[in-house]
N, C-alpha and C positions, 0 to 999 in steps of 0.2 A: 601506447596500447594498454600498459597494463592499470595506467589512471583511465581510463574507460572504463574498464572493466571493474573497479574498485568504483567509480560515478554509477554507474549501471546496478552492482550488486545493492549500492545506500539506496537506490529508486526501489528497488525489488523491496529490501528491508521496510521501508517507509508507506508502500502500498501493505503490507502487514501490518504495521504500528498503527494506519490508519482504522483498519479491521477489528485490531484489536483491543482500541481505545474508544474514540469520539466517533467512527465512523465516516461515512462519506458527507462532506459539504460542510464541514467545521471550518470555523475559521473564529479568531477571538479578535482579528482585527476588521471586520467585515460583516455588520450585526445583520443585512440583509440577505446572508446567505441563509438557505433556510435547510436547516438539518431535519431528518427525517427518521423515525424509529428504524435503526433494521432488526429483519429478525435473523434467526439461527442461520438460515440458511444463502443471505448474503454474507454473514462474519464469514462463513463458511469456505465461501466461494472467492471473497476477497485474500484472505489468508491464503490459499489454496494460489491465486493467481501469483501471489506476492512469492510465494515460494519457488513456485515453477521458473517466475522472471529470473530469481536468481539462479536456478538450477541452469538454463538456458544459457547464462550468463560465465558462467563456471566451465560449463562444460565447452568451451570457445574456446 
């Protein structure tokens, strides 16, 4: 149970790292993926989701 929980919490973290780095649809091994500018208000919302995952996460 508590490797779930510790798998779960690095998905939470990594949906933030995403956020707050390259964004959604990076990839550096996969050149047709096609990244997309975001603005304020996805970083926002992504960071936001990535938190909540792990609070949801925690709080189990």
């Amino acid at each position: 149970m508590s490797t779930l929980i510790v798998n779960l919490v690095l998905i939470g973290d990594e949906i933030t790292k995403a956020a707050m780095t390259k964004g959604v649809g990076y990839s550096k091994n996969r050149t047709h993926v096609q990244t997309y500018p975001l603005t304020t208000y996805d970083y926002g919302s992504m960071v936001a989701a990535g938190s909540l995952f792990i609070y949801l996460v925690v709080s189990l």
